[in-house]
N, C-alpha and C positions, 0 to 999 in steps of 0.2 A: 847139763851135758846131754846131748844127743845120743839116742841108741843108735847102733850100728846098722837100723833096718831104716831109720829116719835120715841116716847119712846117705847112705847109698840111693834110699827115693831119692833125694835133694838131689844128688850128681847125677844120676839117669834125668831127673825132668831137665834139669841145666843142660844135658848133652842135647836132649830132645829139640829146647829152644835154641840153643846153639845153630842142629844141623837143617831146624827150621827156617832158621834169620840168613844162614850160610846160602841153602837153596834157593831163598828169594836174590842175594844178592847176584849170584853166577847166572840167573834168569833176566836181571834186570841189566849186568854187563851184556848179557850174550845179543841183548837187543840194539846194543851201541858198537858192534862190529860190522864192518862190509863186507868183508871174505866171508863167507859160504863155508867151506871149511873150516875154518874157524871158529867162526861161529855155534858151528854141529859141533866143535870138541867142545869149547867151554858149557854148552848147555848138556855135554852128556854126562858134565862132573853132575851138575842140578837134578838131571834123572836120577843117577844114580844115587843122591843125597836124599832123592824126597821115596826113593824106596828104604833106605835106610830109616827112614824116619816113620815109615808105616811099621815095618819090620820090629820096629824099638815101641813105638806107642801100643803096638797088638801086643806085646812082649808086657809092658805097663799095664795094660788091664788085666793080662793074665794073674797077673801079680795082684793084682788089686790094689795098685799105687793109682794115686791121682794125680798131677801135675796142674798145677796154673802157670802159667807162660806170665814169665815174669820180663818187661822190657827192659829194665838195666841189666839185666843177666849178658845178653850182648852188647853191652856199651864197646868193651873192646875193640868187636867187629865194628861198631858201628862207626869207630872215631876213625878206622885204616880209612873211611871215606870224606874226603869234604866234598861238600856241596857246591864248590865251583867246576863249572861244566869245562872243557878244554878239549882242543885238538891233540888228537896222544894216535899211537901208529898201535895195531893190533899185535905189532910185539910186544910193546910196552906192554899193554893191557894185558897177555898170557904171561909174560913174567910176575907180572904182579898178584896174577893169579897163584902161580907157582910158590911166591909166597906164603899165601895163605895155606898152607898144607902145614905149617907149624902149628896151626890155631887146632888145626882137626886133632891133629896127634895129641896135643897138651890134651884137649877134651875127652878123647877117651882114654888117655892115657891116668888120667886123674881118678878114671872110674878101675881102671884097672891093675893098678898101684893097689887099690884097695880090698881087703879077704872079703867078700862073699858068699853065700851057699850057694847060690845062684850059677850053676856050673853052666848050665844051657845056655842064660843070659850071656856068661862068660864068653863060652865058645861062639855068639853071633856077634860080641859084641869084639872077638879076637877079627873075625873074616871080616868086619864091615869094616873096621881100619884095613886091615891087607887091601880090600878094594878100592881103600880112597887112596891108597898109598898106590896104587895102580894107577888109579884114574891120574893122577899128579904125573905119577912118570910118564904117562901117554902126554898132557900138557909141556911136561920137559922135554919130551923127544921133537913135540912141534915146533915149540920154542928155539930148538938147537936150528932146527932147518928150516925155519924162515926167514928171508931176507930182511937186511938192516930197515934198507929202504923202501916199507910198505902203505899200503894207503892208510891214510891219518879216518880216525874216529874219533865223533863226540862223545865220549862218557865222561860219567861222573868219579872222578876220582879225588 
């Protein structure tokens, strides 16, 4: 059985690779859109993820956890994607974005479900969901007011 301090490392580094694998992938969408705007929202989820993610690993050393980045940790994220390349319209793509806002919540939610002493941790690890849960509704509100009919992009989806 695991102690409670070996749990929680385990779920912090898994969030860490998580919101690591997540940043690359909204960097790696945001370069297969043509709208401009667009564009700038999906990659401000990416900023805003790979500050969370500095936020969370200074937070880890504090602590004196180590984490090794484990690559099946994101199989999940990794399967939402196949490898064949297609013409898709840049709503499709922010929708699909939009989706992925279940995956964040489950991950810190998983961390936060769970007792802690870790109050501080807590409290950054409460605002840094509020923010992605922000960043999401800004993607939904673009989503809402975009036309059906918009320029097609290659990504990988």
């Amino acid at each position: 059985m695991q102690t409670p301090k070996k749990l929680i490392e385990r779920k912090l580094c898994r969030l860490s690779s998580f919101l690591n694998q997540a940043c690359k992938e909204f960097d790696n969408i945001a370069l297969h859109i043509k709208e401009k705007k667009t564009r700038t929202s999906v990659r401000s989820v990416a900023v805003e993820t790979r500050q969370y993610i500095n936020e969370l690993n200074s937070q880890l050393q504090t602590l004196r956890m180590k984490c090794t980045i484990d690559n099946d940790v994101n199989e999940e994220l990794n399967n939402r994607y196949s490898s064949s390349s297609s013409n898709i319209t840049d709503k499709k793509i922010i929708e699909r974005c939009c989706k992925s806002e279940e995956y964040f919540e489950k991950a810190y939610r998983s961390i936060l479900n769970e007792y802690f002493p870790y109050t501080g941790l807590r409290d950054i690890l409460i605002y840094q969901l509020n923010g992605i849960k922000c960043a999401f509704m800004q993607l939904k509100l673009l989503n809402s007011v975009m036309p059906s009919k918009t320029t097609y992009s290659n990504v990988l989806f």
